[in-house]
Each structure stands twice: as C-alpha cells, then as structure tokens.
N, CA, C and O atoms as CSV, one atom per row, in Angstrom:
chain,resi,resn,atom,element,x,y,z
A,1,UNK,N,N,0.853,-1.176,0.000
A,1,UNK,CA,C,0.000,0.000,0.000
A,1,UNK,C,C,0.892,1.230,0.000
A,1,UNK,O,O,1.914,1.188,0.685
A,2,UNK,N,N,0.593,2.370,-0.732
A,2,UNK,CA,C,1.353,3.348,-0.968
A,2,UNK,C,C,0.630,4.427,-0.220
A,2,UNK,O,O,-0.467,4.305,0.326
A,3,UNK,N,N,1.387,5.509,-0.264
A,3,UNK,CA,C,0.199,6.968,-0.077
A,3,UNK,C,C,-0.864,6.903,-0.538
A,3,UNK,O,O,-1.847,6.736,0.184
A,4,UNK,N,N,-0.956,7.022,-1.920
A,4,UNK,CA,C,-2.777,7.277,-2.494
A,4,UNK,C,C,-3.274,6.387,-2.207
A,4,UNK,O,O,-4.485,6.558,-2.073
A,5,UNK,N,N,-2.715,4.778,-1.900
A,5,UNK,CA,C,-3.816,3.714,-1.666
A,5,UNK,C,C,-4.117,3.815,0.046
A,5,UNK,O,O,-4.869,2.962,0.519
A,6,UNK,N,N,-3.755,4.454,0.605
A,6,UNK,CA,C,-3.733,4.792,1.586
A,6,UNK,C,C,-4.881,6.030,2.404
A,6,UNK,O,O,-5.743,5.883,3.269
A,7,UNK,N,N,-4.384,7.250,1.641
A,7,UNK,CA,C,-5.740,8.048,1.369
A,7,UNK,C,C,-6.797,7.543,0.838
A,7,UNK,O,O,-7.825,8.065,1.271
A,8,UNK,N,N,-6.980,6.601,-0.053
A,8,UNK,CA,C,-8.122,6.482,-0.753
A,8,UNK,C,C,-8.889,5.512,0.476
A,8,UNK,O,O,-10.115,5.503,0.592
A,9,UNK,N,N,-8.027,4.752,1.316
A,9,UNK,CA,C,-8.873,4.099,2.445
A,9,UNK,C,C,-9.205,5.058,3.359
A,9,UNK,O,O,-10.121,4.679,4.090
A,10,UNK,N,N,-8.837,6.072,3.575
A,10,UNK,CA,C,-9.081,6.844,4.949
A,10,UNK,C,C,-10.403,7.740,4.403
A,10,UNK,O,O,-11.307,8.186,5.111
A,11,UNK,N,N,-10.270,7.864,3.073
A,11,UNK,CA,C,-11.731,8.602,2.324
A,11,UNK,C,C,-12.823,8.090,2.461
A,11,UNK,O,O,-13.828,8.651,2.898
A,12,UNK,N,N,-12.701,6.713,2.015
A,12,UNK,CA,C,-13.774,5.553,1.883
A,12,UNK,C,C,-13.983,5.218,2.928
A,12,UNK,O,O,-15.196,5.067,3.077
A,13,UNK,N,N,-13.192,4.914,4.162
A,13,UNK,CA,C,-13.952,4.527,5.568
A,13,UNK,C,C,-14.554,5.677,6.398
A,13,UNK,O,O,-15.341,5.567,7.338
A,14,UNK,N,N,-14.114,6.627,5.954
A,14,UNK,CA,C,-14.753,7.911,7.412
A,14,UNK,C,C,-15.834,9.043,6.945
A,14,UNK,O,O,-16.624,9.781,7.533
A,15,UNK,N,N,-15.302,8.694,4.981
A,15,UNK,CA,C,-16.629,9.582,4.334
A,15,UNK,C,C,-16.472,11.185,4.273
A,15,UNK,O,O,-17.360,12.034,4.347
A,16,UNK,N,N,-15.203,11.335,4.130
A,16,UNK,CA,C,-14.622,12.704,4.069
A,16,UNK,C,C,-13.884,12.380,2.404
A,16,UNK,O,O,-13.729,11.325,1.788
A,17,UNK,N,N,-13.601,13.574,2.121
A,17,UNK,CA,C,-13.306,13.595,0.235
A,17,UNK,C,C,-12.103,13.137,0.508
A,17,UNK,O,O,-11.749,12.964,1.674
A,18,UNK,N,N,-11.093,12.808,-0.823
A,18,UNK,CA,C,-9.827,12.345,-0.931
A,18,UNK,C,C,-8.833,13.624,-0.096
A,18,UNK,O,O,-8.022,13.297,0.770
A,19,UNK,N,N,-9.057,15.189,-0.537
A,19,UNK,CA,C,-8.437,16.137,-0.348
A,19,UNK,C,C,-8.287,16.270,1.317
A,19,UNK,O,O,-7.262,16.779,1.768
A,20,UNK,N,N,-9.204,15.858,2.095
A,20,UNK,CA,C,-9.400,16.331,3.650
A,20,UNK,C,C,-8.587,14.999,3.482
A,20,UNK,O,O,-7.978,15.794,2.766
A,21,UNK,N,N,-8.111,14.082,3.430
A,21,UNK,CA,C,-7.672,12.381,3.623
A,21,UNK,C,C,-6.584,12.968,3.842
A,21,UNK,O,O,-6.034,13.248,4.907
A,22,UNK,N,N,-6.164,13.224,2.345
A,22,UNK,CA,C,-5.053,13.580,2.325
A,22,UNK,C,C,-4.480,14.553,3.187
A,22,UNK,O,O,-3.299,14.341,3.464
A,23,UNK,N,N,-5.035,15.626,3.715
A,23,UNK,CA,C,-4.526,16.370,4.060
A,23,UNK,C,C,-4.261,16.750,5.901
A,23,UNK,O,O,-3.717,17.694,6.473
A,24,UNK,N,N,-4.960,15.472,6.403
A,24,UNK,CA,C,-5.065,14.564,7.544
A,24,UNK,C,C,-3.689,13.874,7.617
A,24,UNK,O,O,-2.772,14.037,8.421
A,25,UNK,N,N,-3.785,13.187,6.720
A,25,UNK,CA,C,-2.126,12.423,6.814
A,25,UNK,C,C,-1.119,13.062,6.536
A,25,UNK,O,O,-0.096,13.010,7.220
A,26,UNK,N,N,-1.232,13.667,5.635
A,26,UNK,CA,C,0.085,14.850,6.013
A,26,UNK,C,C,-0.040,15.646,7.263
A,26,UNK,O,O,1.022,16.086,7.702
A,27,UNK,N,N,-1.112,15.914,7.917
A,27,UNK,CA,C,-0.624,16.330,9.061
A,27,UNK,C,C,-0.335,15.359,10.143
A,27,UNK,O,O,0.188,15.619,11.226
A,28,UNK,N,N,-0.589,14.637,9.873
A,28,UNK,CA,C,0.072,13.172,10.881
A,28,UNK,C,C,1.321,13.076,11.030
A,28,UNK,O,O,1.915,12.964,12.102
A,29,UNK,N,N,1.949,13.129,9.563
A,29,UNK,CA,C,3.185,12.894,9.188
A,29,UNK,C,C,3.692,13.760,9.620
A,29,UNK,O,O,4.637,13.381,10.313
A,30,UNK,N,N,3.540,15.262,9.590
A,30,UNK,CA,C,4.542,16.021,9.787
A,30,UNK,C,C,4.354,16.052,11.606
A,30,UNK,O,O,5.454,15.794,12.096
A,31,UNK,N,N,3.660,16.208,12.316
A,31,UNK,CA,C,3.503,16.365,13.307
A,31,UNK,C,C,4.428,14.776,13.852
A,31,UNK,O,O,4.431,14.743,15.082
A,32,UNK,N,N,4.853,14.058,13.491
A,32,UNK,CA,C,5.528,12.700,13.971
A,32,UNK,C,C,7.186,13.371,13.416
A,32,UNK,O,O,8.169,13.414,14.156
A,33,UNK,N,N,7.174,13.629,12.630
A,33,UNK,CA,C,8.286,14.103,11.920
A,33,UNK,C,C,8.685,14.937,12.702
A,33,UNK,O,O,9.754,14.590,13.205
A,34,UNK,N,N,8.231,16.128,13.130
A,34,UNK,CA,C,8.418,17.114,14.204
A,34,UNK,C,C,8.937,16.650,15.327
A,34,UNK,O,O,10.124,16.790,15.620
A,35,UNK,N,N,7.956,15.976,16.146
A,35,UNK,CA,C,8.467,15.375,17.435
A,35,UNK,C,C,9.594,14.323,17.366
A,35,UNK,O,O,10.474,14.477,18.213
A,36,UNK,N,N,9.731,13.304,16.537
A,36,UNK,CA,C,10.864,12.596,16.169
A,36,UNK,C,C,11.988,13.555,15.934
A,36,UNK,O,O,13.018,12.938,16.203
A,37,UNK,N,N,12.304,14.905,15.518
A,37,UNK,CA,C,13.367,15.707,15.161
A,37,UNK,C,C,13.159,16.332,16.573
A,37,UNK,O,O,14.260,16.106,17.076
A,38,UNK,N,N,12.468,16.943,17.470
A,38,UNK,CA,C,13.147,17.174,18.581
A,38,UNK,C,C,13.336,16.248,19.773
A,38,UNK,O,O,13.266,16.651,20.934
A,39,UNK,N,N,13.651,14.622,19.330
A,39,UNK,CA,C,13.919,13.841,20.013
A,39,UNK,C,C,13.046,13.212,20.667
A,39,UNK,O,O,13.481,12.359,21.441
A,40,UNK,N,N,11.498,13.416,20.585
A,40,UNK,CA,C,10.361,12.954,21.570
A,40,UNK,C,C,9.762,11.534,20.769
A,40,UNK,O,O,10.272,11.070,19.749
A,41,UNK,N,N,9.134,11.237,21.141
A,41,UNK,CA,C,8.302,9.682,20.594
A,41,UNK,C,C,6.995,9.925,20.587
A,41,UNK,O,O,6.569,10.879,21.240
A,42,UNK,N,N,6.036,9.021,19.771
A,42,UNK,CA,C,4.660,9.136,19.335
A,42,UNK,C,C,4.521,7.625,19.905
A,42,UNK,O,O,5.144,6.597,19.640
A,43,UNK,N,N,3.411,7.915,20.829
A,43,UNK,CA,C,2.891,6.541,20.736
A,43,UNK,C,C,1.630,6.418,20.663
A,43,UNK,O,O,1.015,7.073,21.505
A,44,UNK,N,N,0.845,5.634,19.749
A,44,UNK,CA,C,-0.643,5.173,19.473
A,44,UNK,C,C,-0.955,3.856,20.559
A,44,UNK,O,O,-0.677,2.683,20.308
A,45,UNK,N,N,-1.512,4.288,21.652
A,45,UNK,CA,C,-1.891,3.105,22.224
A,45,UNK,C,C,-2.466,1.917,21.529
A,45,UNK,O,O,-3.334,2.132,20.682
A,46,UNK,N,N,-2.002,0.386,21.839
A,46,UNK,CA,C,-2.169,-0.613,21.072
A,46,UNK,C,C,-2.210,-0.609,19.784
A,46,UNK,O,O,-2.852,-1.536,19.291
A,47,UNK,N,N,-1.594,0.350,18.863
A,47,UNK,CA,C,-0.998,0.390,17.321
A,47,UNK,C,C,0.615,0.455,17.100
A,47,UNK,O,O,1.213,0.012,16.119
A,48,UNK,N,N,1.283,1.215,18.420
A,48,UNK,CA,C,3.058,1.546,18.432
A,48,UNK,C,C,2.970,2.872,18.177
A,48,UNK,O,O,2.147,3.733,17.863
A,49,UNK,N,N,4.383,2.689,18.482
A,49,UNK,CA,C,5.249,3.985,18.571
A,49,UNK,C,C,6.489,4.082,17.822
A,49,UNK,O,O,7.529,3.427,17.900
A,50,UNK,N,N,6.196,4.897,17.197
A,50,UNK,CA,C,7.793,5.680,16.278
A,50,UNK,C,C,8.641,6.196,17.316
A,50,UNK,O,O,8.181,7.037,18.088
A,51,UNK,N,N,9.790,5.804,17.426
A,51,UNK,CA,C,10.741,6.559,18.262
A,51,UNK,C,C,12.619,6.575,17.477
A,51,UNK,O,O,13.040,5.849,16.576
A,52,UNK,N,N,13.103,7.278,17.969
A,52,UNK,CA,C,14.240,7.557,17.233
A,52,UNK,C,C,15.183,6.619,18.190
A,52,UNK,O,O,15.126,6.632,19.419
A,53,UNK,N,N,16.170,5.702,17.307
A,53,UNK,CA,C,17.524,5.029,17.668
A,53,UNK,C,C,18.918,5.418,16.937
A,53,UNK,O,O,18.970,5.786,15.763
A,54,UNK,N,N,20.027,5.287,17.779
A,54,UNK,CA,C,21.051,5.661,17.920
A,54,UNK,C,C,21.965,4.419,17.562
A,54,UNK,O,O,22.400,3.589,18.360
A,55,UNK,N,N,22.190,4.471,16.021
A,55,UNK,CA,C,23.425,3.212,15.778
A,55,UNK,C,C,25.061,3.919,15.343
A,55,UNK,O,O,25.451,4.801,14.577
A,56,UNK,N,N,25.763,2.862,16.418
A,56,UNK,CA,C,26.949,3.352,16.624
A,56,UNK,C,C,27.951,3.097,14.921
A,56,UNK,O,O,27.688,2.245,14.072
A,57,UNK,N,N,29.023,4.079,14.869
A,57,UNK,CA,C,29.697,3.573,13.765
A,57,UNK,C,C,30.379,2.105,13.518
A,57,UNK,O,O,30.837,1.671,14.574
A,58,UNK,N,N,30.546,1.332,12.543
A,58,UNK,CA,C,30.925,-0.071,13.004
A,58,UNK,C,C,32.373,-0.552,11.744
A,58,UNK,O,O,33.016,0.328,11.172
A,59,UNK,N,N,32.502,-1.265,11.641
A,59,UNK,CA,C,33.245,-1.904,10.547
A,59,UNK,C,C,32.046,-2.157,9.569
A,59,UNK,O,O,30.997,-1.559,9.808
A,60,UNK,N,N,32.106,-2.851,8.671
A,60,UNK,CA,C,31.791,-3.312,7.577
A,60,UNK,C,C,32.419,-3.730,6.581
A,60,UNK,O,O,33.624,-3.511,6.708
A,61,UNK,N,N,32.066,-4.395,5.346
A,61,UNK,CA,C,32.950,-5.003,4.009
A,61,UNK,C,C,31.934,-4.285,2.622
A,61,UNK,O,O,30.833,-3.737,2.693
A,62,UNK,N,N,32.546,-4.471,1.776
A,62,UNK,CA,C,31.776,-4.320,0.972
A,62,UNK,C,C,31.731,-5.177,0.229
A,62,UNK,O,O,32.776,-5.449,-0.362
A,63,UNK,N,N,30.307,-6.096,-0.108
A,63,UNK,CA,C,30.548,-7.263,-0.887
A,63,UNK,C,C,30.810,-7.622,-2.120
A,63,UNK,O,O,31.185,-8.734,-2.490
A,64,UNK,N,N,30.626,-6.737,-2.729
A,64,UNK,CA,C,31.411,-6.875,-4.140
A,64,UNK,C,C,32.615,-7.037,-4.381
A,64,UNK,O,O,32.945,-7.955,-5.132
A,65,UNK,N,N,33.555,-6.209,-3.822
A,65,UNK,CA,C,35.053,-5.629,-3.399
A,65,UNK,C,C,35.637,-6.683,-2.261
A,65,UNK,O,O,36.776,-7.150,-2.276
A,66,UNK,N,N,34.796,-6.908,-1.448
A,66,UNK,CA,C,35.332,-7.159,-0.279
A,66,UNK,C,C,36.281,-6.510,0.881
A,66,UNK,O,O,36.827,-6.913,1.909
A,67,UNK,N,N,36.179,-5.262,0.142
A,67,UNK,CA,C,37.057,-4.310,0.489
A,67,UNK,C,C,36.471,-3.983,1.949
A,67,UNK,O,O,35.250,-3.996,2.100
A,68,UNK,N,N,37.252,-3.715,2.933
A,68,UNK,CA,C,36.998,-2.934,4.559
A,68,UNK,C,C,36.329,-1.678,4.524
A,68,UNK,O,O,37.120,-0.859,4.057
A,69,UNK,N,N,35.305,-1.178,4.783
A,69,UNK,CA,C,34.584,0.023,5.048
A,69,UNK,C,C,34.838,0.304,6.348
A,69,UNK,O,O,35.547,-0.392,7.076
A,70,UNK,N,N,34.046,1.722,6.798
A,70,UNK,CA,C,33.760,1.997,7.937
A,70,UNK,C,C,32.083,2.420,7.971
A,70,UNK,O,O,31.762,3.382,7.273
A,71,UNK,N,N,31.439,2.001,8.450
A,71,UNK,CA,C,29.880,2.719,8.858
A,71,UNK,C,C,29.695,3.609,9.914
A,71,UNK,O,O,29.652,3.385,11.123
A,72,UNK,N,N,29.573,4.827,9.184
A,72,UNK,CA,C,28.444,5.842,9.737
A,72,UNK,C,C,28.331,5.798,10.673
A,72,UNK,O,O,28.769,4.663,10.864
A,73,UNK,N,N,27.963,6.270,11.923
A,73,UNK,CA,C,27.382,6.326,13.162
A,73,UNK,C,C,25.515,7.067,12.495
A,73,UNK,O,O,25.409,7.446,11.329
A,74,UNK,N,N,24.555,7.114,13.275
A,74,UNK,CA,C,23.224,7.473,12.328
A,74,UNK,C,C,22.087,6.959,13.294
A,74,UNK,O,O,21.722,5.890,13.782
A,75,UNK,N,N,21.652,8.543,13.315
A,75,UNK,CA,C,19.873,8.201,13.983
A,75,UNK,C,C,18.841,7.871,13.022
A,75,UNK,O,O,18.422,8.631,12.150
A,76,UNK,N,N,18.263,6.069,13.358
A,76,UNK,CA,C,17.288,5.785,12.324
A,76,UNK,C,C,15.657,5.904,13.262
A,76,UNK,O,O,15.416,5.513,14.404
A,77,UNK,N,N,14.602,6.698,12.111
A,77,UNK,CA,C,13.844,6.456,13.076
A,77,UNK,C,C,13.208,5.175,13.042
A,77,UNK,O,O,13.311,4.645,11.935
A,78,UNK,N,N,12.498,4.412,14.010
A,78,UNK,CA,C,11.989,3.257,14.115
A,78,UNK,C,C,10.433,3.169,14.082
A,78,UNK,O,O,9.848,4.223,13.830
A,79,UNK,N,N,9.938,2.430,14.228
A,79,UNK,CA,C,8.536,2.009,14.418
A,79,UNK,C,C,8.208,0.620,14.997
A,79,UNK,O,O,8.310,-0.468,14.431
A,80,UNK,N,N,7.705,0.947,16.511
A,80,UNK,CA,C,7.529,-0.457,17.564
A,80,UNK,C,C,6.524,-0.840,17.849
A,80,UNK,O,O,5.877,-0.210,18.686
A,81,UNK,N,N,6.057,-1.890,17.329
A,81,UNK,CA,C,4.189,-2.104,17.228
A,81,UNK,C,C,4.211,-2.856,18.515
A,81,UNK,O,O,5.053,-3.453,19.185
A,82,UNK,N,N,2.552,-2.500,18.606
A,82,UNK,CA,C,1.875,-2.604,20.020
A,82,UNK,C,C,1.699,-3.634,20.327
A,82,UNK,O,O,1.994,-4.459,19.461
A,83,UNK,N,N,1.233,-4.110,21.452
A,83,UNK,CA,C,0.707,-4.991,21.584
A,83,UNK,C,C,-0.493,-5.926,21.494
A,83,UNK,O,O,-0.647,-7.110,21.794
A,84,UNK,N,N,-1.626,-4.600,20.763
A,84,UNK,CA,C,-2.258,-5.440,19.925
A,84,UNK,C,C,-2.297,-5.471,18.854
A,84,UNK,O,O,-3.033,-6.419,18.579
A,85,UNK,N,N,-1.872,-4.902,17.757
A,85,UNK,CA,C,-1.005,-5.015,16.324
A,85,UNK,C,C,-0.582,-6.427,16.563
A,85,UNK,O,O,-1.378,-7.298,16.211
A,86,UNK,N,N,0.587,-6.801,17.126
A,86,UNK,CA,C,1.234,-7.695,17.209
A,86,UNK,C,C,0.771,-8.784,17.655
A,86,UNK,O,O,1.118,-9.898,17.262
A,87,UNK,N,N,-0.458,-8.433,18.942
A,87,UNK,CA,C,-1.383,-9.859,18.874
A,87,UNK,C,C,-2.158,-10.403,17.879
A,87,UNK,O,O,-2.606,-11.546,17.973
A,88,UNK,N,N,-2.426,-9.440,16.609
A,88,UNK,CA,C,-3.390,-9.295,15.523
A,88,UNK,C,C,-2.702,-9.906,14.378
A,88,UNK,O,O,-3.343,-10.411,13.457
A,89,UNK,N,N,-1.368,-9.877,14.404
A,89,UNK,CA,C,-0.386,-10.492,13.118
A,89,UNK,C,C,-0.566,-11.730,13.648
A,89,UNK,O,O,-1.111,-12.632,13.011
A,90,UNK,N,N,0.044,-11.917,15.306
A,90,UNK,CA,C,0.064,-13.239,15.505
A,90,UNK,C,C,-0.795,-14.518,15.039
A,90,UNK,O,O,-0.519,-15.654,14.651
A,91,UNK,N,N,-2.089,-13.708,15.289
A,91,UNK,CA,C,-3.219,-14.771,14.925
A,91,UNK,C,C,-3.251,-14.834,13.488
A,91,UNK,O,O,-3.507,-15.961,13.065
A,92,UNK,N,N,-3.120,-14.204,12.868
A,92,UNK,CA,C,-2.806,-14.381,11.156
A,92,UNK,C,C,-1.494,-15.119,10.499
A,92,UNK,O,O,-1.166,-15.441,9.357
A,93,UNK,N,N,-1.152,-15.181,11.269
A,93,UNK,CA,C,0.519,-15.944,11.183
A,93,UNK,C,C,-0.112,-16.910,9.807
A,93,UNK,O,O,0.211,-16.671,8.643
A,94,UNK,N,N,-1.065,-18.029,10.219
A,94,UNK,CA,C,-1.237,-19.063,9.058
A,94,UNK,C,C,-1.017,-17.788,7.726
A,94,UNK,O,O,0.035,-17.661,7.098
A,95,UNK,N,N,-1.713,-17.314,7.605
A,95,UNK,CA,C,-2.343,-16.579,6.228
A,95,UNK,C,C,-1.189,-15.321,5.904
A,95,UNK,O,O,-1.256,-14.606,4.904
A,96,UNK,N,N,-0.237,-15.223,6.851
A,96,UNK,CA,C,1.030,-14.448,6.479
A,96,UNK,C,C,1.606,-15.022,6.164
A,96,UNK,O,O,1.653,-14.918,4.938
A,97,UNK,N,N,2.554,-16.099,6.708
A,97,UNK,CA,C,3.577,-17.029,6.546
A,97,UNK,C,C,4.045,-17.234,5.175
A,97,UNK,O,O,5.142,-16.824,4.795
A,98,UNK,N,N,2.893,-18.117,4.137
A,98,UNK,CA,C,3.012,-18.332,2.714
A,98,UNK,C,C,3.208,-16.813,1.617
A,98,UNK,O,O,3.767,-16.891,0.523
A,99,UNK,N,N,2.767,-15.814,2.045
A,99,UNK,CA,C,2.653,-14.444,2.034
A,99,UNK,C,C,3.768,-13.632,1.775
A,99,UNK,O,O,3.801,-12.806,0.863
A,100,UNK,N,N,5.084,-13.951,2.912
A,100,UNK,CA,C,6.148,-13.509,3.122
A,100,UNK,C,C,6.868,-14.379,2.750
A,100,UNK,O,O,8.008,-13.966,2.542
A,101,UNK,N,N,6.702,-15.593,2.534
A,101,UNK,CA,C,7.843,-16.143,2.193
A,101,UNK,C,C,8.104,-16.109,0.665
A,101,UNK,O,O,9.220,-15.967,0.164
A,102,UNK,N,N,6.788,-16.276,-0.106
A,102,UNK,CA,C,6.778,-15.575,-1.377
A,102,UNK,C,C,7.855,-14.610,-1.874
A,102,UNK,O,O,8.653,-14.745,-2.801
A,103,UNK,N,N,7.630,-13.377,-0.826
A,103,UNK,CA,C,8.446,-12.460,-1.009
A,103,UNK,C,C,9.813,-12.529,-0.832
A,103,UNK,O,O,10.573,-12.013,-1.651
A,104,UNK,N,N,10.320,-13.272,0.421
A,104,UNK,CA,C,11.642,-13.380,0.519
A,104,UNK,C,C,12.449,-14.479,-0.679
A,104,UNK,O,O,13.662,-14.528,-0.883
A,105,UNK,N,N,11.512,-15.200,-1.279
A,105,UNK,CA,C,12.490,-15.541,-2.362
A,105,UNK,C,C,12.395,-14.933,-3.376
A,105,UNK,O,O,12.995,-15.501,-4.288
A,106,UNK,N,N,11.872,-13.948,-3.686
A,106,UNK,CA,C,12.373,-13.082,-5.355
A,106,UNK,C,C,13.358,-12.461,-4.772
A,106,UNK,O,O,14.081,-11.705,-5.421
C-alpha cells in the first residue's frame, strides 16, 4: 500500500473527500516528523510507537570488493508495534507465513 492507496482508504472509511484524507495524513506525518526531530516519541496506544535510535559507527565489508569500510554512526527512526497489532499479526501468522515467504524468495 502506498500513499494514495492509503488516502483512498481513509476517504472511503470515514466519508470525508480524498483532499481532507489527504490532508489529515500529512498532518500526521509532519507532526511525527516534528516530534521525532526534537527527540520525543509518538505513541498510538495498542498500534506503536515511532521513536528515534542511535546506531553506533561499526566496521563493515563491501561485498562486491570485499574491500573494509567503515559505517556511519546514524539516527534511524523506528517504528515499535503494540501490543495489539502484534497480537493481531500473531493470529494471522497461518495466512502471512506463505505471504512472506513468497516475497523473501524473489
């Protein structure tokens, strides 16, 4: 699911035009974006929380080359689903499983 397929669900379930959808989720976005840049966290009870992590610089290779790198040090932001998200995948597990694995072999 992309942006527009995205708006086009938030139109169709709440009955507001594509333009207010849209313009809902961009303020979502930026308002997460905001607080993630001055270091704070969003959390949606039982959906997760976006919060910002801190990965240290490391070694690395490069696999083509094989050549020795160095990596970056770099704040990624994250996204930590809830606990009922995650009870909700769980029970779908059968009907994911074949789903994802699809994917991991192309």
């Amino acid at each position: 699911m992309n942006k527009a397929d995205l708006i086009d669900k938030i139109a169709e379930d709440t009955g507001i035009t594509k333009t207010e959808a849209n313009a809902a989720l961009d303020s979502f976005i930026d308002a997460v974006t905001k607080t993630l840049k001055g270091g704070g966290k969003v959390t949606l009870v039982g959906f997760g929380t976006f919060l910002l992590s801190y990965r240290e610089g490391r070694k690395g290779h490069n696999p083509q080359t094989k050549a020795q790198i160095t990596i970056k040090e770099k704040v990624v932001a994250r996204f930590k689903g809830g606990k009922e998200l995650l009870a909700t995948l769980k029970s779908s597990m059968k009907e994911l499983k074949p789903l994802l694995q699809k994917k991991k072999k192309k």
